[in-house]
C-alpha positions in Angstrom: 78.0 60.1 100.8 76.6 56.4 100.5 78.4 53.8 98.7 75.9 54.2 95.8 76.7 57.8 95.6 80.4 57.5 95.9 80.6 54.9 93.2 78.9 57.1 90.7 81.1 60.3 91.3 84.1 57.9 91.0 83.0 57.1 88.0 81.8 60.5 86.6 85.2 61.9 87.6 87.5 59.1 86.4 85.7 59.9 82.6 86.2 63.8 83.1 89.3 63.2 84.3 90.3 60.9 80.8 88.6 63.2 78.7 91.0 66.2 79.9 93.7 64.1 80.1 97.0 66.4 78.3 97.5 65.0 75.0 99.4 65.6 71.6 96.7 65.6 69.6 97.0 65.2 65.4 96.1 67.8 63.0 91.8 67.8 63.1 89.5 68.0 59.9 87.1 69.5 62.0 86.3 71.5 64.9 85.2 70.1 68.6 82.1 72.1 68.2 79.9 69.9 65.8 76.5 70.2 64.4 74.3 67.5 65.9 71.2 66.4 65.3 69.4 68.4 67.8 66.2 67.6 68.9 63.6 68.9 72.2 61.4 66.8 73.8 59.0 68.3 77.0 59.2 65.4 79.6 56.8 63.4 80.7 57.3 62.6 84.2 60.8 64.0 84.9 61.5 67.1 86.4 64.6 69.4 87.4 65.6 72.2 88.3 69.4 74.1 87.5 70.0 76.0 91.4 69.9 72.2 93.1 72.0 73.5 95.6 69.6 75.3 97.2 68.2 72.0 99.0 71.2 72.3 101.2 71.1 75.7 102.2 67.3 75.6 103.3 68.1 72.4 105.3 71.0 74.6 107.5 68.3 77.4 107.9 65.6 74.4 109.2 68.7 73.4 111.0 69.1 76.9 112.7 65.7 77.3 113.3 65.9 80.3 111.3 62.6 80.3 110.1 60.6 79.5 113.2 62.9 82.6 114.7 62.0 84.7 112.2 58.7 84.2 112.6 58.5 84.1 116.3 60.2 87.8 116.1 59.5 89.7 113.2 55.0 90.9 113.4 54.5 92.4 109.8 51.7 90.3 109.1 48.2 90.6 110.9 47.1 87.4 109.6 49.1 84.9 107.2 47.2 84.5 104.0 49.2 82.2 102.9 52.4 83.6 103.7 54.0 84.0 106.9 57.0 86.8 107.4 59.6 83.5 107.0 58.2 82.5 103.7 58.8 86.4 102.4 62.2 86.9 103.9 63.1 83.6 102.7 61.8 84.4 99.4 63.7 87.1 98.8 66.9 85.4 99.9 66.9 82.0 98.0 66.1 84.4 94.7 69.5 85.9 95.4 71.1 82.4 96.0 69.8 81.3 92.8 71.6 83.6 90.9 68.5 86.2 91.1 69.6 90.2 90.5 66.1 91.9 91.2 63.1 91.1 92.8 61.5 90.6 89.2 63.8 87.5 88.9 61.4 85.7 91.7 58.9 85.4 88.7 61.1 83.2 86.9 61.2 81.1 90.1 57.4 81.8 90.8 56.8 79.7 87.8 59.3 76.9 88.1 57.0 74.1 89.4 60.1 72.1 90.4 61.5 74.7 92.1 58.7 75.5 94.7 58.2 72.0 95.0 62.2 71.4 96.2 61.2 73.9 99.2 57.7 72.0 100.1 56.0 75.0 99.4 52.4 75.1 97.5 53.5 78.8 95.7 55.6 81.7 97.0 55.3 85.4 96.9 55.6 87.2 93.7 57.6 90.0 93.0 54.5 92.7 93.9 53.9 91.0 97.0 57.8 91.0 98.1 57.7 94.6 97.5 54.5 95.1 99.7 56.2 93.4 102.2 59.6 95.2 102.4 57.8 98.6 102.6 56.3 97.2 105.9 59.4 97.3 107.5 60.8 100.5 109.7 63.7 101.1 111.9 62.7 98.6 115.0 61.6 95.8 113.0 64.9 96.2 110.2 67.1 96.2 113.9 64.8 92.9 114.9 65.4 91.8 111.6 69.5 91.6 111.8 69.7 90.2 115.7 67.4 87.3 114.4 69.8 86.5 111.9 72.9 87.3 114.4 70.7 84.8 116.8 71.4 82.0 113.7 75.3 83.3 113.2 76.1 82.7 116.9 75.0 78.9 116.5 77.4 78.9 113.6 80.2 80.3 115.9 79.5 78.1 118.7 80.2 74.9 116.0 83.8 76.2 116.0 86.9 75.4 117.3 89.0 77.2 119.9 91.3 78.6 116.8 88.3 80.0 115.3 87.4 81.9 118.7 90.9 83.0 119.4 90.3 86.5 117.9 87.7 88.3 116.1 88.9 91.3 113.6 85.9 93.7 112.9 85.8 96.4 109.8 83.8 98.9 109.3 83.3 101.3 106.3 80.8 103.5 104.8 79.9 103.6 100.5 77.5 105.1 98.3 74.9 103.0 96.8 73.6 104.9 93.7 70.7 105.0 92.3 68.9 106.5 89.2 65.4 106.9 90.5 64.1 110.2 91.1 61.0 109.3 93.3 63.0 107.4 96.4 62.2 108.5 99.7 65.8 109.2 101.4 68.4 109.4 98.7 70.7 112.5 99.1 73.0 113.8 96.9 76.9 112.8 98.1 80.0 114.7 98.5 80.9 113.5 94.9 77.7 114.7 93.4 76.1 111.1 93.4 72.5 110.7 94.2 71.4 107.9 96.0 71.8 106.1 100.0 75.2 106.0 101.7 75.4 102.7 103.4 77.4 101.7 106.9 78.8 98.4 106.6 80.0 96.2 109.7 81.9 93.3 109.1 83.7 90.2 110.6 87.0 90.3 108.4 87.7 86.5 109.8 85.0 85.1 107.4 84.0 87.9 105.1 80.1 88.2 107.0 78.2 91.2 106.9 77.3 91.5 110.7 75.2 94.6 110.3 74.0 96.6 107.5 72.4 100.2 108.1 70.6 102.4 105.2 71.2 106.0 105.4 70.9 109.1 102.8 73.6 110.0 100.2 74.6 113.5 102.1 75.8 111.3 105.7 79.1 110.9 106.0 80.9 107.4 106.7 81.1 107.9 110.3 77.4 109.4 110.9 75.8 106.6 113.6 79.0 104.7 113.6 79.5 104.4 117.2 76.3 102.8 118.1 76.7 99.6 115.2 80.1 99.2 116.2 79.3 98.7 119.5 76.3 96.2 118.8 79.3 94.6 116.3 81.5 94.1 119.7 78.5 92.9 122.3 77.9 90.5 119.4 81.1 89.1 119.1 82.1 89.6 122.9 80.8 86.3 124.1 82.2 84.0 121.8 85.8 85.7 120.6 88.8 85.4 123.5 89.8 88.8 121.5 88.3 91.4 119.4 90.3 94.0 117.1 87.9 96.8 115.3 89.3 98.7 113.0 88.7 101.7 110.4 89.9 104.2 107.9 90.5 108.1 109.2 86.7 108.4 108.9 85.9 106.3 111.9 88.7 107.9 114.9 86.2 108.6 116.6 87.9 109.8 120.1 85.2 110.5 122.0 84.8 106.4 121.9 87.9 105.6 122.3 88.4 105.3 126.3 85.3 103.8 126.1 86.5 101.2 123.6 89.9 101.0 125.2 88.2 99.0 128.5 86.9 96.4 126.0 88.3 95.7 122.3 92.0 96.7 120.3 91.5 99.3 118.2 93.3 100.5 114.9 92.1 103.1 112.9 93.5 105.8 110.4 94.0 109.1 111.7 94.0 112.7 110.0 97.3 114.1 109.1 96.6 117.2 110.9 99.1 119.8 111.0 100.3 119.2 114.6 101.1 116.0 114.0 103.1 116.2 111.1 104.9 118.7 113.2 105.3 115.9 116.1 106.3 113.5 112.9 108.8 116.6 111.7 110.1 116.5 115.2 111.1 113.0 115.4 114.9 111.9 115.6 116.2 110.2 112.6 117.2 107.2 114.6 113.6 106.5 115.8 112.2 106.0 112.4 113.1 102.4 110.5 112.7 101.0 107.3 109.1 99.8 106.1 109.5 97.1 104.1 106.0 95.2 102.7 106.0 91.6 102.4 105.2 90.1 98.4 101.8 90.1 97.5 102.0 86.2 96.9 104.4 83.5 97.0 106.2 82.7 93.8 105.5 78.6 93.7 107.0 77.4 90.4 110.1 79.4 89.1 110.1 83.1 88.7 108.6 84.6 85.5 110.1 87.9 83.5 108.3 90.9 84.7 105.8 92.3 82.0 106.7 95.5 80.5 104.8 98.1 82.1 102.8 99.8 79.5 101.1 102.3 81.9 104.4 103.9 82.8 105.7 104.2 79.5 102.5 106.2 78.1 103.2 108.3 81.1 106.4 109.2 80.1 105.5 109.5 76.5 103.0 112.0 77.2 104.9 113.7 79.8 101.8 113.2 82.5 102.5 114.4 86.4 103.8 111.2 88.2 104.1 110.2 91.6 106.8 107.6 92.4 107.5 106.0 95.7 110.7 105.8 96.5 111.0 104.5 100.5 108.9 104.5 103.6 109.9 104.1 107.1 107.8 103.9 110.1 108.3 105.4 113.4 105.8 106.2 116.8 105.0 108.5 119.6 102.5 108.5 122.3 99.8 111.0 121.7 96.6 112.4 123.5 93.2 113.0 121.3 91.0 116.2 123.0 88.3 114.1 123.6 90.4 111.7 125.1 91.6 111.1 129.0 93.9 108.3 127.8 97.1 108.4 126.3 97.0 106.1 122.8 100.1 105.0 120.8 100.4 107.1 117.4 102.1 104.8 114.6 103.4 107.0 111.6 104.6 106.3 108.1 106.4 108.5 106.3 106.6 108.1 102.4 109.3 109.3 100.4 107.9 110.2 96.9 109.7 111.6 93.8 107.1 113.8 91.6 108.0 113.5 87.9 106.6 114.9 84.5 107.6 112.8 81.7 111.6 112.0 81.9 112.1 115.1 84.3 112.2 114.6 88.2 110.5 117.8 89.3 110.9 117.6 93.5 110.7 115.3 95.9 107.6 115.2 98.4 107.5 113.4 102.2 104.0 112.7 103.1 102.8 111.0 106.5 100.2 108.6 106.9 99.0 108.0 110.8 97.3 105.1 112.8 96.4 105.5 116.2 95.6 102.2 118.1 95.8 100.9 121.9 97.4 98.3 121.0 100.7 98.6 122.6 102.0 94.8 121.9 102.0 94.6 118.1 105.4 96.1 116.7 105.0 99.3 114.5 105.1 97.8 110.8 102.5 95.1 111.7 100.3 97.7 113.0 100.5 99.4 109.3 99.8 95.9 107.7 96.7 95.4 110.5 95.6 98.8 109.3 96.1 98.2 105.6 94.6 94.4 105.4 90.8 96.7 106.1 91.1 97.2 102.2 89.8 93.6 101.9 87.0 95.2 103.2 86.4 96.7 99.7 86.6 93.4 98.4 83.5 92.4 100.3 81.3 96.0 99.4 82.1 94.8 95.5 80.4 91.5 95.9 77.4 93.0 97.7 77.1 95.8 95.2 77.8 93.1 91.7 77.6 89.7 92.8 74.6 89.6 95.8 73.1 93.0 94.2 71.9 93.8 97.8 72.8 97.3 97.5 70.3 98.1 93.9 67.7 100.1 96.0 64.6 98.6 94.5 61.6 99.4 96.1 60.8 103.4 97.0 61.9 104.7 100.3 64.8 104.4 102.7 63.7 102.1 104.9 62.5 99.7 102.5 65.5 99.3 100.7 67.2 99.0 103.5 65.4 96.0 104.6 65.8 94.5 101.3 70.1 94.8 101.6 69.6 93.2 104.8 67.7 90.2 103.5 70.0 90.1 100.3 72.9 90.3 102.7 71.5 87.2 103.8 72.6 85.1 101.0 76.1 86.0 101.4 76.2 85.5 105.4 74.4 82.0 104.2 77.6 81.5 102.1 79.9 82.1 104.9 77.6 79.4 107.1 78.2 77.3 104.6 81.8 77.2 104.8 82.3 77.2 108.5 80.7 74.3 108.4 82.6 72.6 105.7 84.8 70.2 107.4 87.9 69.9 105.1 90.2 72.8 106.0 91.2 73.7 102.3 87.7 73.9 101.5 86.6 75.7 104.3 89.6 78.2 103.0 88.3 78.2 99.7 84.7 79.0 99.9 85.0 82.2 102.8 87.5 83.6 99.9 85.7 82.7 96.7 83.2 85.7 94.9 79.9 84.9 95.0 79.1 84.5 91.2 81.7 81.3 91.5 80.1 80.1 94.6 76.9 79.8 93.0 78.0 77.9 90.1 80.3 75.5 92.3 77.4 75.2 94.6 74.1 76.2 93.9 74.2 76.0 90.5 73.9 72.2 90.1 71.0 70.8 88.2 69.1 67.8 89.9 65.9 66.1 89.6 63.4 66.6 92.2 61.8 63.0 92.8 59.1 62.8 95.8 59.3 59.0 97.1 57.7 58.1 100.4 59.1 60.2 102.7 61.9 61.5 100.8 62.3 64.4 98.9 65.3 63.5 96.5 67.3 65.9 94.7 69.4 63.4 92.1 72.0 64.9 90.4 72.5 65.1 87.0 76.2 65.9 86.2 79.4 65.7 87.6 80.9 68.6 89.4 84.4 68.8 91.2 82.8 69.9 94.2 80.6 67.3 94.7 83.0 65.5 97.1 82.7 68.8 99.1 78.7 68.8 99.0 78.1 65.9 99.9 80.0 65.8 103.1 78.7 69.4 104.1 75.2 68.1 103.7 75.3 65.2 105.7 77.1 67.3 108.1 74.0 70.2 108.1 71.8 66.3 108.2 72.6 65.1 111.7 73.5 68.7 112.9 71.2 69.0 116.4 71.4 72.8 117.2 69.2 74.2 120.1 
């Protein structure tokens, strides 16, 4: 940020900042909210657009080389009139960055004036043409498609620090993406009775990035084609990371992997509570199995506040509803041998204490058991249940790309087309988590990989700036103050000098 620049945020923050300022205010005659004299004008010469962020993120793609890569790898196009595939994939992905929800929102951007001008570019695609071009995609290119943008996510990683490679922690999990449309090619009816795609999602849990995305119909189950992503997941991260940890839900204990997957990675996933295992659990000595005690969800920072009442419960008991009630868990483990497997693997076990109740009557009690095999042999027993559980946050990251990136709304007409489309829309959220590693200020660096996209794009994207062409310069001025800006700034003149190969 030059001095110009950094005297003017000073400023604009020093009048928020007064404005905001905590104050006893006297009794008011009248409301904040006043009617003014309101009047539009259309302007001359001035022109701006709201999504000024969006400067930034096509200057780390230039950066990247992203463009010229995608390009150079993806052949959809027999001959480029006007568009070539960059300019389509691109396309699609800046309309999601925008705050875009369908491809029918790249109209709106189609004809914003500004907006195409901000990217150097005479038009782009419209929302007929982006469809076309999705539905040109199959299996090979959508594959070519996702390695072209892991070539672009390994320059990230090689920008990081040695902390940053110490260890990479890679989830996967399967959902169903549902649809309403009768005529797609593909969809399936899931075990739920939910028509639509079930989607296999690969992710690197240390930044929230979707490292690959596959399409299949509603009727697969989560596992179906696991193996084979998780291992592209690994030889993608096996260069850069000292250590890799995969893990999974009871879905994906897939044993005939797992000596396989022993030579290369850690492995923690959740395993079936089949009968002869609860017998080996049944089996177990009282002295082997110790108390499970889970850490607070948060810590309390200011002084401790009165719990609410719980309202839940008390309807519950009012109507005299079948409740389940945990009342301890303690952890133990044994050594155990899957059929498929040559190896011996360590078999962590919880067993939960629960106290079944209708109403204000305690009917029984209940001991269920809840297993994790893993080869990790270091880790103590409860952290191996808290490795396990922490996948959840996985969830967390299937929400935003089903609300916030809307990559999973199926909206062209077979599978293979929506499937490139998620992987494109995906895009915008790996683009996110780009940004942040290369954010320089730790707690801001923390902030963004953790913050939902929807607040992302208004803290980010979402600023409105003038587009002024000068010279040689494209500038984007600002038009409002923003806490973030700081932030901004510095990341973009960062992505500025950055000289990737």
């Amino acid at each position: 940020m030059n001095k110009r620049n950094h005297n003017s945020y000073c400023r604009d923050k020093q009048n928020l900042e007064k404005r905001l300022v905590r104050k006893q205010y006297e009794a008011q005659p009248n409301p904040m909210f006043k009617d003014s004299n309101i009047v539009y004008e259309i302007a001359e010469r001035t022109r701006a657009i709201v999504c000024g962020g969006i400067g930034v993120f096509h200057k780390l793609v230039c950066r990247l080389k992203l463009d010229r890569a995608l390009n150079d790898n993806i052949e959809l196009l027999k001959i480029h009139v006007p568009y070539h595939e960059s300019d389509h994939v691109l396309n699609i992905a800046y309309n999601v960055l925008s705050g875009g929800t369908c491809l029918e929102d790249i109209e709106r951007l189609r004809n914003d004036e500004t907006y195409m001008n901000c990217l150097g570019a005479e038009r782009i695609p419209d929302p007929t043409t982006a469809g076309d071009f999705l539905r040109r995609f199959n299996n090979a290119s959508i594959l070519e498609l996702q390695e072209t943008f892991n070539m672009a996510r390994r320059k990230i990683w090689a920008l990081q620090d040695s902390r940053f490679r110490k260890e990479a922690i890679i989830d996967v999990d399967g959902t169903i993406a549902e649809t309403t449309g009768q005529c797609k090619g593909g969809m399936d009816i899931s075990y739920d009775g939910i028509w639509g795609y079930a989607p296999l999602i690969v992710t690197l849990a240390n930044t929230k990035e979707v490292l690959y995305l596959v399409n299949r119909p509603g009727n697969r189950p989560s596992c179906d084609g696991a193996a084979e992503w998780m291992d592209r997941a690994i030889d993608l991260a096996e260069p850069v990371f000292k250590k890799i940890r995969v893990r999974g839900d009871t879905d994906f204990s897939l044993t005939s992997n797992f000596d396989r997957w022993d030579e290369k990675v850690h492995f923690v996933f959740g395993y079936d509570a089949k009968p002869n295992l609860v017998q080996m659990a049944d089996a177990l000595a009282e002295s082997q199995w110790k108390p499970l005690e889970r850490p607070a969800r948060y810590e309390v920072k200011t002084e401790p506040r009165r719990r609410p009442e719980n309202i839940k419960e008390q309807l519950i008991k009012e109507r005299e509803f079948k409740n389940i009630r945990l009342e301890s868990e303690q952890v133990a483990e044994f050594d155990y041998r899957p059929t498929h497997c040559r190896k011996t693997y360590r078999m962590v076990v919880v067993r939960k204490n629960l106290s079944v109740e209708q109403g204000e009557h305690r009917l029984f009690d209940e001991i269920r058991y809840f297993f994790y095999i893993t080869n990790d042999r270091e880790m103590a027993a409860h952290e191996t249940v808290f490795f396990a559980n922490d996948r959840c946050n996985q969830e967390n990251v299937i929400g935003q790309l089903k609300s916030g990136v809307n990559a999973l709304r199926m909206p062209t007409d077979d599978l293979e087309s929506n499937w490139a489309y998620m992987v494109i829309a995906a895009l915008a959220w790996n683009l996110k988590a780009w940004y942040g590693l290369v954010t320089q200020t730790p707690t801001a660096r923390r902030d963004i990989l953790r913050m939902e996209f929807k607040r992302f794009l208004v803290s980010f994207v979402q600023i409105p700036c003038q587009i002024v062409n000068t010279g040689r310069r494209l500038v984007f001025r600002i038009l409002t103050y923003s806490k973030h800006l700081e932030t901004f700034f510095a990341t973009f003149d960062y992505i500025r000098q950055l000289s990737i190969t």
